[in-house]
C-alpha positions in Angstrom: 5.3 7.5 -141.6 2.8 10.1 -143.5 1.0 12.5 -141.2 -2.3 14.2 -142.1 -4.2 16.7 -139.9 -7.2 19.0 -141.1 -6.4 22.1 -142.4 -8.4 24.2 -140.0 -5.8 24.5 -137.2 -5.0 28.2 -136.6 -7.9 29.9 -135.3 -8.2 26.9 -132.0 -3.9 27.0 -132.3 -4.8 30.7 -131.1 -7.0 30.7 -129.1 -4.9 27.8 -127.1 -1.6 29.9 -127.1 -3.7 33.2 -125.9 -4.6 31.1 -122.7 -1.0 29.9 -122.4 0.0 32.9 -122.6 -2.1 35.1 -120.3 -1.4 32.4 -117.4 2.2 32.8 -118.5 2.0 36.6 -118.8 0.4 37.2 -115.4 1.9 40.3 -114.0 4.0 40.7 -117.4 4.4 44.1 -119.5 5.9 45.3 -122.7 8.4 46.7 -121.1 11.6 45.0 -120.3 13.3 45.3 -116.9 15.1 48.3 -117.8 12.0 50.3 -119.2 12.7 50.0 -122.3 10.1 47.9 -124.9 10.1 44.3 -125.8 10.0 43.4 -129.7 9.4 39.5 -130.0 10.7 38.5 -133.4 9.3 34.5 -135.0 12.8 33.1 -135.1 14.0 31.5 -132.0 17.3 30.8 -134.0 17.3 34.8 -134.7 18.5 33.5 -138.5 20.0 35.7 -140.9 16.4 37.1 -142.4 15.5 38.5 -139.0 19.1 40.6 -139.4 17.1 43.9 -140.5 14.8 44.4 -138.4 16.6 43.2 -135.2 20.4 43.7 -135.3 20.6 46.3 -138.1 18.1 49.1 -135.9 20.4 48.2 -132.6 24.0 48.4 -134.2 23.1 51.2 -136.6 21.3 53.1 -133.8 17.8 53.7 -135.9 16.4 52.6 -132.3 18.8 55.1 -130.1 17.4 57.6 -132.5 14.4 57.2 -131.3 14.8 57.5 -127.9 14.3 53.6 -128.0 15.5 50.7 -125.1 14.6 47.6 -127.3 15.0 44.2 -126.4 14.5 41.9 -128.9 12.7 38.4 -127.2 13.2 35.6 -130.0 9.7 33.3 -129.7 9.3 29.7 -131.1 6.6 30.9 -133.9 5.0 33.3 -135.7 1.6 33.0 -133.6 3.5 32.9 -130.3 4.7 35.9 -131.7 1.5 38.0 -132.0 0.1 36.4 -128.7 2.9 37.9 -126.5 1.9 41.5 -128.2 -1.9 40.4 -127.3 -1.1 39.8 -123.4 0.9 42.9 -123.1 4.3 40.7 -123.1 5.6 42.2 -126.0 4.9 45.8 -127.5 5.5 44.8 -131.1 5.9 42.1 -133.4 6.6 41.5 -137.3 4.9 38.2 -138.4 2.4 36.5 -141.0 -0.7 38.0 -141.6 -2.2 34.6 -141.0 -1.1 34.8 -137.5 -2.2 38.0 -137.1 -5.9 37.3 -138.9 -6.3 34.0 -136.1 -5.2 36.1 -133.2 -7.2 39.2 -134.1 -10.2 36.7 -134.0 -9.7 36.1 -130.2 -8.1 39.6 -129.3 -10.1 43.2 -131.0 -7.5 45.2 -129.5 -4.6 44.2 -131.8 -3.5 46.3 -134.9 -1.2 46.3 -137.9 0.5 49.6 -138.4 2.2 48.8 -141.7 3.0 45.6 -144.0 6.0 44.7 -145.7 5.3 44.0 -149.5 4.6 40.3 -151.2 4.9 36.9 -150.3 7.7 34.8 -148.7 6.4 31.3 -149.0 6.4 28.8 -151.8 6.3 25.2 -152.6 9.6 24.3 -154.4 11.5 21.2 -155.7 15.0 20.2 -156.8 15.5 21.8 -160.0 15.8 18.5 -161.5 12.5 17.6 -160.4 10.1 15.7 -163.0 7.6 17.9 -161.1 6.8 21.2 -163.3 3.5 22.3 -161.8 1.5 21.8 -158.8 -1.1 19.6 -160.3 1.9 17.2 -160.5 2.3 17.1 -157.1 -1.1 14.7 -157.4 0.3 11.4 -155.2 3.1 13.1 -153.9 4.6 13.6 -150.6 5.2 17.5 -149.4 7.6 18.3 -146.3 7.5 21.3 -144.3 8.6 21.8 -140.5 5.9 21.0 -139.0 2.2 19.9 -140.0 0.8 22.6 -138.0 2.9 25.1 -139.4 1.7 28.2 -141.8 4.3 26.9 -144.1 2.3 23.6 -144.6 -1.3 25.4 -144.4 -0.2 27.7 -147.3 0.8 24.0 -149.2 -2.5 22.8 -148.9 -3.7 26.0 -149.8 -1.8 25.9 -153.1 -2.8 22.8 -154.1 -6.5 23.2 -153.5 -6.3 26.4 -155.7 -5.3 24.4 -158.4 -8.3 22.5 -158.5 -6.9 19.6 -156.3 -8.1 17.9 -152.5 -5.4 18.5 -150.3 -6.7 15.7 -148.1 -7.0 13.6 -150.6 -4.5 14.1 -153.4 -1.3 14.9 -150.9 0.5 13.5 -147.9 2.4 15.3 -145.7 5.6 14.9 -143.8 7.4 16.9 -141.1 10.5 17.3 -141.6 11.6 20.4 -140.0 14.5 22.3 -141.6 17.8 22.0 -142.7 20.0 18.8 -142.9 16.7 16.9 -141.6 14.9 18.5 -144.3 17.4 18.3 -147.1 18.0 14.2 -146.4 14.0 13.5 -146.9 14.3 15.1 -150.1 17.5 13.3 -151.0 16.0 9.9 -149.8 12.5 11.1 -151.8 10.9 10.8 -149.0 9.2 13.8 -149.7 9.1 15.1 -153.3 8.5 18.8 -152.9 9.0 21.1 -149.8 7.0 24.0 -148.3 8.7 26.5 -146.2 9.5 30.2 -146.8 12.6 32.1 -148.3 15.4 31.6 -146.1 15.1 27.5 -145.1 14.6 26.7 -148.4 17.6 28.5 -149.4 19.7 26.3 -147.0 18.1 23.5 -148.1 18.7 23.7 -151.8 22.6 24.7 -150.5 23.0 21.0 -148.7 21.7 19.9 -151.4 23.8 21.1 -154.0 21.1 22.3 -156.6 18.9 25.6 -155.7 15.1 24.8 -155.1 12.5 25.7 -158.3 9.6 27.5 -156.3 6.4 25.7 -158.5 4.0 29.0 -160.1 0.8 29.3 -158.5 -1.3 32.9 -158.5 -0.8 32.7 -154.6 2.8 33.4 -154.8 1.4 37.0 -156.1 -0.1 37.6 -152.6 1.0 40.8 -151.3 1.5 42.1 -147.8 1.5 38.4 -146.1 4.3 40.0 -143.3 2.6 42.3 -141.0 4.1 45.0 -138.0 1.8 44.5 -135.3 0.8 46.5 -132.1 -2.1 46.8 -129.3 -4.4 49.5 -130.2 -3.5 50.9 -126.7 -0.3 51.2 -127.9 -1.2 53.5 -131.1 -3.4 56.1 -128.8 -1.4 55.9 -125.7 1.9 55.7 -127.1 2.1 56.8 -130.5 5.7 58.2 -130.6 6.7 54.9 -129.4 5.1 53.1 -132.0 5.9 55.3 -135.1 9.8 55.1 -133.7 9.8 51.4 -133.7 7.9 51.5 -137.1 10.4 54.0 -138.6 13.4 52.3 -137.3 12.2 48.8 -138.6 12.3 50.4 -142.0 15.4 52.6 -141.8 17.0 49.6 -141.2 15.4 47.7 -144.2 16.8 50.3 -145.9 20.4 50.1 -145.0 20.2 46.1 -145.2 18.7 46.1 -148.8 21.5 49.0 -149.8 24.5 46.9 -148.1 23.3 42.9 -147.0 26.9 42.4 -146.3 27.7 44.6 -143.4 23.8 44.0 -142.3 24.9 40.1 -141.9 28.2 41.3 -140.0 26.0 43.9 -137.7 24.0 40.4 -137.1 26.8 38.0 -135.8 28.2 40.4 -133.8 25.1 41.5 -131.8 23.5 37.6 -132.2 26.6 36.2 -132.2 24.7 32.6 -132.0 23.3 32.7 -134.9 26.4 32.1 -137.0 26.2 28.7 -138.0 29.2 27.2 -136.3 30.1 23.9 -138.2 30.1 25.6 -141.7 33.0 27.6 -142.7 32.8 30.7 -141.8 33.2 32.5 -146.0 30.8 29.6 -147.0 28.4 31.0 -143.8 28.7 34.6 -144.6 27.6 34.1 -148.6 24.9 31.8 -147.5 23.5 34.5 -145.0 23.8 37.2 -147.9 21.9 35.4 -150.0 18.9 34.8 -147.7 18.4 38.4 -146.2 19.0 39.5 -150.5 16.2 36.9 -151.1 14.0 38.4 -148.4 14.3 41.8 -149.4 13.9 41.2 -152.6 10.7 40.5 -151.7 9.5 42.7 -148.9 11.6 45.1 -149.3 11.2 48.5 -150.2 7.8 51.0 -150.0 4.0 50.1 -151.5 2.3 51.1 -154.3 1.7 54.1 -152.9 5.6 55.0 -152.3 4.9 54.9 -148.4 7.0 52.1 -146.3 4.4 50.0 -144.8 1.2 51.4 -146.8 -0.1 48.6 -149.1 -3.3 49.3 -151.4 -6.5 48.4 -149.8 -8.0 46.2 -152.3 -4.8 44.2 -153.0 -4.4 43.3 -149.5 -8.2 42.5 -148.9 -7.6 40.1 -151.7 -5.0 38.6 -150.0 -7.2 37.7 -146.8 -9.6 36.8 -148.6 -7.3 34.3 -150.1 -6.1 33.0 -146.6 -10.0 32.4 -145.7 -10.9 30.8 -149.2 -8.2 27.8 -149.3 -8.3 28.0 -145.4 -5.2 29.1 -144.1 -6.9 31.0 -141.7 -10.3 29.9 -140.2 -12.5 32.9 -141.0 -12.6 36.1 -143.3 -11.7 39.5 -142.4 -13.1 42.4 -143.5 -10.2 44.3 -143.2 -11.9 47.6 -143.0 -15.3 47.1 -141.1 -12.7 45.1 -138.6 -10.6 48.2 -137.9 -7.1 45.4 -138.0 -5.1 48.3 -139.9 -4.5 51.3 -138.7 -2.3 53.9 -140.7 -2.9 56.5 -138.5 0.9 56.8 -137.9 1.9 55.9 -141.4 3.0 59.2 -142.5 4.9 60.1 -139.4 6.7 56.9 -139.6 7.7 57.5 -143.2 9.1 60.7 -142.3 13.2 60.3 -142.7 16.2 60.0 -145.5 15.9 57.4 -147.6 18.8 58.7 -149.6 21.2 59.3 -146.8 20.0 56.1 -145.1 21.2 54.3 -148.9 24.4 56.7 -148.7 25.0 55.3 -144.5 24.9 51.8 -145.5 27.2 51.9 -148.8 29.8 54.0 -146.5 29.1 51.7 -143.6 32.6 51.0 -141.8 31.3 49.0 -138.9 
């Protein structure tokens, strides 16, 4: 059976998990047991793109450099994510923008200290597929995991930016990820699927032919991936926050320079996350390929040559975006709203890029 649900969903989706998660949070703090701090990542599966910024900074000791305790707290989504950094359960997170955006709308007191660079989600289609453009996808069905997922609002959002209704001219399936996903495409029970970089590599993979993202100026979007704190946080504990910040991108670093031992820091530190019933060479290239594929795109500094620092206008036109094909509920100015803060940008950015290149080539484990 085809689903359809309005497209207005994050900014109520927010404001329900905020009062889940303040009952929840009661008594709760950033900190974990030990006293170190709490980093909630949007992956409860802890898959092979999260490997940079959660096992690579703990194996490689960009967090012990710091002075750093972290635990990393895997959290079912990407707004779950932010809401634990919102009621004091988390310190930090690294999620969408349009998380961030919905949250920000309930909570003033959260920041982004840095974004990564472009855009990790895409509407794509076996490269077979009759379908060359999105207008095609006129009568069509679209998977994604789940209907209320940003995966699916950004589809919608696609489509309507190419002149079509997204109510009108689309259905919509869940069909979360995977082997689930991969048979509804198989079956055609959905024609095109809408997820980000690392499912719909695995997808393409069951599949046996690699998913053709469809062109759409959105895919241009820059700085959709965003490093979030409370602005407590940033004037209470700024070295805290510019050594999680710098370690997150230290280890980008060494994960872009050498994806291979990055994956192998991964399994052995999340040692669940290596998929069991696939064999084990077959698993290794797979998980190369998505963190490449990742960093490809977020990877590496902005315009200005500062990690985290993307240019003002380009990344109000990306919110604006959001807002316009409503993939979030409301628009942000980004600098009346005082969301970004790069006070600590430049103290963050302050290590070895080069010898942090040179670490991860030489890397023995």
């Amino acid at each position: 059976m085809t689903i359809t649900t309005p497209r207005r969903r994050l900014l109520g989706a927010a404001a329900a998990v905020l009062t889940a998660a303040t009952v929840a949070g009661c008594g709760a703090s950033s900190e974990s047991a030990g006293g170190g701090v709490i980093f909630a990542v949007a992956d409860k599966s802890l898959t092979a793109t999260t490997a940079s910024y959660t096992s690579v900074p703990l194996r490689a000791g960009y967090f012990a450099d710091e002075e750093l305790d972290v635990t990393i707290q895997p959290v079912d989504t990407a707004l779950s994510a932010v809401q634990s950094v919102a009621t004091g359960q988390s310190f930090m997170t690294y999620a969408s923008v349009n998380a961030v955006i919905s949250a920000a709308g309930q909570d003033d007191g959260l920041a982004v200290v840095g974004f990564t660079n472009g855009n990790i989600f895409r509407i794509a289609v076996p490269e077979d597929s009759p379908i060359r453009t999105v207008e095609d996808l006129k009568g069509k069905t679209i998977g994604s995991s789940t209907l209320a997922s940003i995966s699916n609002l950004y589809g919608k959002g696609v489509l309507a930016q190419a002149g079509l209704d997204p109510e009108a001219d689309a259905e919509y399936l869940p069909v979360g990820y995977g082997a689930q996903a991969a048979e509804a495409i198989r079956t055609d029970q959905v024609q095109a699927y809408v997820g980000y970089d690392g499912p719909n590599v695995v997808i393409g993979d069951l599949l046996g032919t690699e998913l053709r993202p469809l062109d759409t100026p959105l895919n241009e979007l820059t700085g959709t991936s965003a490093l979030v704190v409370r602005k407590e946080s940033i004037e209470n504990e700024p070295e805290r926050v510019t050594g999680m910040v710098r370690a997150f991108f230290k280890a980008m670093v060494f994960s872009q320079e050498n994806p291979e031992a990055a994956i192998q820091l991964h399994w052995e530190e999340f040692p669940q996350s290596k998929p069991a019933a696939t064999d084990e060479q077959v698993a290794r290239e797979q998980a190369v390929e998505i963190l490449t594929r990742r960093l490809d795109v977020t990877g590496g500094p902005g315009p200005s040559g500062e990690y985290g620092v993307q240019d003002d206008s380009a990344m109000q036109t990306t919110v604006d975006e959001l807002a316009r094909y409503e993939m979030v509920d409301q628009p942000v100015d980004l600098d009346a709203s005082g969301l970004v803060d790069y006070s600590l940008a430049e103290r963050y950015n302050d290590f070895d890029v080069e010898a942090i290149k040179q670490e991860a080539l030489n890397w023995k484990g």
